[in-house]
GUVOSE-20227 format. One record per residue (C-alpha): x, y, z; residue in one letter. Coordinates in steps of 0.02 Angstrom, whole numbers, padded with zeros to 5 digits, always signed. Example, Ala and Ser with C-alpha at 12.3 -4.5 7.8 and 13.67 -1.06 7.14 Angstrom:
2
+00615-00225+00390A
+00684-00053+00357S
This chain:
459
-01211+00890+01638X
-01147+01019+01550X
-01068+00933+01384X
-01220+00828+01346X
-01336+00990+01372X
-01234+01076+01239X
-01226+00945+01129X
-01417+00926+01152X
-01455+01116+01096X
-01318+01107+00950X
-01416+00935+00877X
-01596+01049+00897X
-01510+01194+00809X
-01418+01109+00683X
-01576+00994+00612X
-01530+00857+00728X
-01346+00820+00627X
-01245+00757+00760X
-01105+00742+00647X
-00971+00903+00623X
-00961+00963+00438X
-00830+00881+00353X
-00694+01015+00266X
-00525+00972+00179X
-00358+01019+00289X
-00277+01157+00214X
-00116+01074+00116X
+00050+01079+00242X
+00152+01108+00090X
+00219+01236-00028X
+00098+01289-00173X
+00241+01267-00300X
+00376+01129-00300X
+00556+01203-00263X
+00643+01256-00395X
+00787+01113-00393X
+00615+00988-00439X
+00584+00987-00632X
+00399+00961-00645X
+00413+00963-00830X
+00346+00811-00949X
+00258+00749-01092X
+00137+00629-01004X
+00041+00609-00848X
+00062+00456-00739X
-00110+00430-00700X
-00156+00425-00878X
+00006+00298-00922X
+00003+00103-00885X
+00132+00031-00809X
+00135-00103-00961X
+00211+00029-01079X
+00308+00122-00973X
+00402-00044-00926X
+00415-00104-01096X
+00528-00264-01048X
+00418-00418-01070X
+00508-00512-00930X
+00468-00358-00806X
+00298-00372-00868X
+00286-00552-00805X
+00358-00527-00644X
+00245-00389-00605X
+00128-00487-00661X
+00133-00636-00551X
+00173-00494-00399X
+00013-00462-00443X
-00092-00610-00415X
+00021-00709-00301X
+00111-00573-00168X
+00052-00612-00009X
+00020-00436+00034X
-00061-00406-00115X
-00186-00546-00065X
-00195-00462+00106X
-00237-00300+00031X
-00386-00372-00075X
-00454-00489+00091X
-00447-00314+00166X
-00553-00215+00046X
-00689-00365+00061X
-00674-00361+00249X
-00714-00165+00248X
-00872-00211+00117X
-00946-00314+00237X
-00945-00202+00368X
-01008-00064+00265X
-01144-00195+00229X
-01175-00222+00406X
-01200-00048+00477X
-01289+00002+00294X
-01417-00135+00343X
-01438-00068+00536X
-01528+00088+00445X
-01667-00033+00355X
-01806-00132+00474X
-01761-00295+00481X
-01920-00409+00450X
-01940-00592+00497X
-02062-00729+00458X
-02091-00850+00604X
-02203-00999+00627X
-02210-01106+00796X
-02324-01233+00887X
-02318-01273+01080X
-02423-01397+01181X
-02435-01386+01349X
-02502-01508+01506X
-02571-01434+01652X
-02586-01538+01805X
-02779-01568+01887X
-02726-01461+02036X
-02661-01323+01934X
-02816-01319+01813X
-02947-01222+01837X
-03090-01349+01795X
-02992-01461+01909X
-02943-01600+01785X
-02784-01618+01676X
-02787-01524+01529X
-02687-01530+01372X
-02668-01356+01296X
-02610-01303+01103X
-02543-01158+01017X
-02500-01103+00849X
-02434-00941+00773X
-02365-00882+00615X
-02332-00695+00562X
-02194-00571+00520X
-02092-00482+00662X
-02025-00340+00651X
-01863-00355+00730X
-01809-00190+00868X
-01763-00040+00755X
-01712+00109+00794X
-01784+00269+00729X
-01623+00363+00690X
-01696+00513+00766X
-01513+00595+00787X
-01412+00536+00649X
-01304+00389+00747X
-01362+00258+00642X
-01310+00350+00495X
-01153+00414+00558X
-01111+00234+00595X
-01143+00205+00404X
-01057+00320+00355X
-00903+00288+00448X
-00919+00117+00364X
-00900+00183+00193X
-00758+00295+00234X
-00660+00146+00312X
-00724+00048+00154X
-00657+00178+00032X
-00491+00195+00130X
-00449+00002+00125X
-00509+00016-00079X
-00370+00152-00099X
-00253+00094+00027X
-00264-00083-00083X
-00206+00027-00246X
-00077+00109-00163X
+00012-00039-00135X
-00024-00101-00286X
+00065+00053-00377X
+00223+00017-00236X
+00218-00153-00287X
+00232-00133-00468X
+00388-00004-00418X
+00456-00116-00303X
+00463-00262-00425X
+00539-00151-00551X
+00691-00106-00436X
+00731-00267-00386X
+00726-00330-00558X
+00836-00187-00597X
+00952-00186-00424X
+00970-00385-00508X
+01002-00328-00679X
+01138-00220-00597X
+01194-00373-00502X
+01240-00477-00665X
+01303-00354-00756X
+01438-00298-00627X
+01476-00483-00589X
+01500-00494-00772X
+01628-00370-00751X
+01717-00427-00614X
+01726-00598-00675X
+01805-00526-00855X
+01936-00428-00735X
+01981-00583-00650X
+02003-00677-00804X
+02119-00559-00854X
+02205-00540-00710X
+02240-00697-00704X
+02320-00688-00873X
+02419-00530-00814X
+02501-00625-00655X
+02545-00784-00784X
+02631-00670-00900X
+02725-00568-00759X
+02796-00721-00670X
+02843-00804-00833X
+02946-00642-00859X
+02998-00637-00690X
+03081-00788-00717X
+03196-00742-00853X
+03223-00594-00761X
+03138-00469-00853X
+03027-00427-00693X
+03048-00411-00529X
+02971-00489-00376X
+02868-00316-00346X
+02780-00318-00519X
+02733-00514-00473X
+02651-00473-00296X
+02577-00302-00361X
+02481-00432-00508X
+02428-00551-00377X
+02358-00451-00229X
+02255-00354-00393X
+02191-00516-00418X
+02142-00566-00277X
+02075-00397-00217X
+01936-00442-00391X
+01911-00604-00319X
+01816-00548-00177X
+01737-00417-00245X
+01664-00548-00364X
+01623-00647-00224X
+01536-00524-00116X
+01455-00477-00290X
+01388-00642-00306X
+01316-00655-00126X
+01210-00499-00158X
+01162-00581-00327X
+01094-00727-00212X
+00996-00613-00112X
+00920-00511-00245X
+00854-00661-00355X
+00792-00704-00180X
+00703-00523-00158X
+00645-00546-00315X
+00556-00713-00314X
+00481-00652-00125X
+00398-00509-00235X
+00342-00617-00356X
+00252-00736-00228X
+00319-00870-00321X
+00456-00957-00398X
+00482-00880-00571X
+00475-01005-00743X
+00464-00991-00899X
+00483-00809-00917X
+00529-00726-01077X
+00690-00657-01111X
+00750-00511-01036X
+00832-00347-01067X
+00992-00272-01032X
+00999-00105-00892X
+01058-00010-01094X
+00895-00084-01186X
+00757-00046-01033X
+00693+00109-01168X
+00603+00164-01001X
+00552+00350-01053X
+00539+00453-00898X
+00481+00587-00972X
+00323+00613-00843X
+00244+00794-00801X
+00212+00864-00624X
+00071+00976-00604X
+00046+01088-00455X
+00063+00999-00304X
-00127+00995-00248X
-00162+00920-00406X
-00019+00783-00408X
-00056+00739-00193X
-00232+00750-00198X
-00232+00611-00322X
-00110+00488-00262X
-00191+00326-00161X
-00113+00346-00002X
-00179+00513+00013X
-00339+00471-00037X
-00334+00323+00095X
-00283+00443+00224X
-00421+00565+00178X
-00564+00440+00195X
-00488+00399+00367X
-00508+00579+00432X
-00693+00546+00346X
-00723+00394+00448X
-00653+00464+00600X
-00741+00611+00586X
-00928+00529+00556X
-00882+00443+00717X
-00888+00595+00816X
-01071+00611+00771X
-01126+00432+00821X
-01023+00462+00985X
-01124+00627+01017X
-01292+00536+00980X
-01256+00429+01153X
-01316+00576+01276X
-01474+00591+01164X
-01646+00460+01186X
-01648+00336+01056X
-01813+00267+01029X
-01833+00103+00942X
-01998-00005+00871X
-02038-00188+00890X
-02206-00265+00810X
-02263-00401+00740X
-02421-00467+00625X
-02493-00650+00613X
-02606-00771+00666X
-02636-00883+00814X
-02754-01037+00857X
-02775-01163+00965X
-02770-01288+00820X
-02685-01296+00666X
-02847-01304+00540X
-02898-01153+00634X
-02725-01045+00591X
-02775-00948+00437X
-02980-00949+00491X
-03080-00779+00511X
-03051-00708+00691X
-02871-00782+00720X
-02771-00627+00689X
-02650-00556+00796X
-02536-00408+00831X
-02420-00331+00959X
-02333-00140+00931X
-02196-00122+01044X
-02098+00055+01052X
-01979+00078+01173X
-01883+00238+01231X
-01718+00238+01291X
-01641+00398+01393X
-01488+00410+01455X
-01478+00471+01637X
-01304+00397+01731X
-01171+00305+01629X
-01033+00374+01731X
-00973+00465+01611X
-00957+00334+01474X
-01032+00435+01340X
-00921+00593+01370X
-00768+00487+01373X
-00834+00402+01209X
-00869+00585+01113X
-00667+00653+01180X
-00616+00493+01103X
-00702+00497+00934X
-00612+00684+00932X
-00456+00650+01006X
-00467+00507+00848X
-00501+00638+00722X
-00349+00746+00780X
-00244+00598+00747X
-00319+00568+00564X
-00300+00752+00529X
-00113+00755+00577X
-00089+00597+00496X
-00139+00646+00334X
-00064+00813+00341X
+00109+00700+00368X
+00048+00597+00215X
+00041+00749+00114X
+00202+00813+00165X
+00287+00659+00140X
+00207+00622-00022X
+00277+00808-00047X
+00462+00785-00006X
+00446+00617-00097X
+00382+00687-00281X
+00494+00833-00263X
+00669+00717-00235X
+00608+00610-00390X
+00600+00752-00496X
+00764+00817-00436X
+00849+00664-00451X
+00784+00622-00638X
+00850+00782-00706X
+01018+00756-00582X
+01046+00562-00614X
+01047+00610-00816X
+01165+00737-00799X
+01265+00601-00688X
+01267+00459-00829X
+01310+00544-00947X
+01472+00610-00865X
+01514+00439-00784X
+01500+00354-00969X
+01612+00502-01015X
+01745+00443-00878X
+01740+00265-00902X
+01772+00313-01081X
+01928+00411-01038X
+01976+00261-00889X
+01983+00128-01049X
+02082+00242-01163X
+02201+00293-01015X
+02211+00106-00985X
+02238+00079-01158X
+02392+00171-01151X
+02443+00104-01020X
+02466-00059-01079X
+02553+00001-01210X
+02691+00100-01134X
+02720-00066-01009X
+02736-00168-01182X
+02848-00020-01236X
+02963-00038-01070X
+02927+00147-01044X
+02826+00129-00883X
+02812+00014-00746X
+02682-00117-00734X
+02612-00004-00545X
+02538+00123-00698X
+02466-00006-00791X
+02385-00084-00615X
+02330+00078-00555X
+02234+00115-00742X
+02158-00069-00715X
+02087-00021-00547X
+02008+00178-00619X
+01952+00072-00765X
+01869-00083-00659X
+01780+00063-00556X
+01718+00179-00683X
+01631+00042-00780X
+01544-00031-00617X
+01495+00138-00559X
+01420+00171-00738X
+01309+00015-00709X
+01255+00077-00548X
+01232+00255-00585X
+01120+00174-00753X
+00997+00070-00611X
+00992+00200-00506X
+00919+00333-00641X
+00792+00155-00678X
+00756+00162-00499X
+00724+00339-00495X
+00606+00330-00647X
+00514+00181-00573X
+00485+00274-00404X
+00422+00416-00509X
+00304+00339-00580X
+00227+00281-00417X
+00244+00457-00319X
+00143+00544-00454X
+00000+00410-00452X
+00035+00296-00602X
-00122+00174-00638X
């Protein structure tokens, strides 16, 4: 008896508030972002559509139709409605529910049930307002119901715009993981071609004997080593255009022409403020925050259980034995109906019900600390990795430049009969792998810039 006695005194002190004041966890994370991150930038995400910073029209469609057509997307928004009605629901609970009601009855009584002794045929009519059982939210658990209501409400509204914001970023790095995709199967097929040409020329001079049977198999197996990396290149081509469409939620057509991974003009150029500025703001966080809300306003409608709750039926109308006679002088009618309701025995119900509306809370606190922490680590890699990924490009463009001219040369001292056609196979192979890992380096710092934009809120 001890808990609901306690909780009894606290609801008398406190101005019968069942529910515990709400206050903000303290941030799990550093006040400053480490010093490899490089918060610096020129605009803020929040304040940036995602129409100009993804300036290609045919990403602009895609993300477009991801929009309106992904499945999850359409979850997300059946979601939000779900949690409105429900708010509506326990918002109504705190207004009296009135009803107008109008009924007749006729009734035979048999002669040896009757009074006078002979049959009788009796009638009734009514009509009025009722006033349906309400409770007078003495303690606060109607309200803490509502309010829980609009937390949950809130949270699915900002758990709907967080994945909107991953969608948009998600769309972006397939398009640009496909992008990647053609451009490298480009390349590979160009190598094979000439390759191809390569193995031709080398057995038509093995045959006059200017070339040995090494130089011919040393042409071939390069070729066919190409061959299946275009093939295996073309299998995840397959699978990203298939990524792509699933993203979508539909089958792509008619979209307008596209860019190259070179032409994007994506500027990444976003600032980072302090870290309780940049979380605070992002959607998931929110989501998680109005949670810990929601879980929280529960504890006080749990509490409210030990306490009476006292509720009010009545109704006002008229009643008659005949129907002329309904509205006549003298044929009004009431009834006033409050009820009280005390909790004695439940077997501990009501105790169980309060250490699991807090042992719910602890949950939504640690959950959103781990939000925060992870939106933390997140924000912080981006910003490492645009500053890291530039410096990156620009030396792998350096080294594919110096791969071609070494290549170059190559072919030239072969032509020359200076050097053996191994150099020349071996320049092929640095050349075929700088420019492929210049393509991928390029998506990856697209990626990078796309993910950015999500992790510091972009609307």
């Amino acid at each position: 008896m001890r808990k609901p006695l306690i909780i009894a005194l606290g609801a008398v002190l406190t101005g019968c508030s069942l529910m515990p004041g709400y206050q903000r966890p303290d941030l799990p994370v550093a006040a400053q972002w480490p010093q490899t991150a490089q918060p610096e930038g020129a605009r803020k995400a929040s304040a940036t559509a995602w129409q100009p910073f993804f300036p290609d029209q045919k990403l602009q469609a895609l993300i477009t139709s991801a929009l309106e057509h992904n499945r999850d997307m359409k979850i997300a928004a059946a979601r939000v409605e779900e949690a409105r009605a429900l708010y509506g629901i326990a918002r109504a609970d705190r207004l009296p529910g009135i009803d107008a009601a109008a009924s007749g009855q006729a009734a035979r009584t048999p002669a040896d049930l009757s009074p006078s002794g002979q049959t009788a045929i009796g009638h009734r009519y009514d009509a009025g307002l009722s006033l349906l059982s309400f409770e007078l939210d003495f303690w606060g658990r109607v309200k803490s119901l509502n309010e829980a209501a609009q937390a949950s409400y809130f949270a699915s509204e900002e758990a709907r715009r967080a994945l909107r914001l991953s969608l948009i970023s998600e769309v972006a790095n397939a398009y640009f993981t496909l992008l990647e995709l053609d451009e490298r199967t480009g390349l590979a097929q160009e190598t094979v071609q000439s390759r191809e040409e390569t193995r031709t020329m080398i057995a038509r001079r093995r045959d006059v004997g200017l070339a040995g049977e090494l130089d011919f198999l040393q042409a071939d197996g390069a070729l066919q080593s190409v061959r299946a990396e275009l093939a295996s290149l073309q299998r995840q081509q397959a699978a990203a255009v298939n990524a792509l469409t699933l993203l979508a939620g539909e089958q792509p057509s008619g979209l307008p022409e596209g860019r190259l991974l070179t032409d994007q003009g994506i500027v990444a150029d976003l600032a980072a403020d302090l870290p309780a500025e940049v979380l605070l703001q992002r959607p998931d966080v929110l989501a998680a925050e109005k949670r810990l809300i929601a879980a929280n306003a529960s504890i006080g409608a749990a509490r409210a259980a030990f306490l009476p709750r006292i509720s009010l039926t009545a109704g006002l109308g008229t009643a008659s034995s005949a129907l002329s006679g309904l509205f006549g002088s003298g044929s009004e009618s009431w009834n006033f109906q409050p009820a009280l309701r005390l909790p004695l025995f439940d077997a501990g119900r009501s105790a169980a019900n309060v250490d699991l509306a807090e042992a719910r809370k602890v949950i939504a606190v640690a959950e959103y600390e781990k939000i925060i922490q992870q939106a933390f680590r997140e924000v912080a890699d981006l910003l490492a990795a645009r500053t890291r990924l530039t410096e990156q490009l620009r030396a792998q463009e350096a080294a594919e430049k110096a791969q071609n001219e070494r290549l170059r040369l190559a072919e030239a001292r072969y032509q020359a009969g200076i050097t053996s056609h191994l150099e020349v196979l071996d320049a092929e192979r640095e050349s075929f792998a700088a420019r492929q890992a210049t393509v991928q380096t390029r998506r990856a710092w697209l990626t990078a810039a796309a993910q950015l934009y999500k992790a510091l809120g972009g609307s």
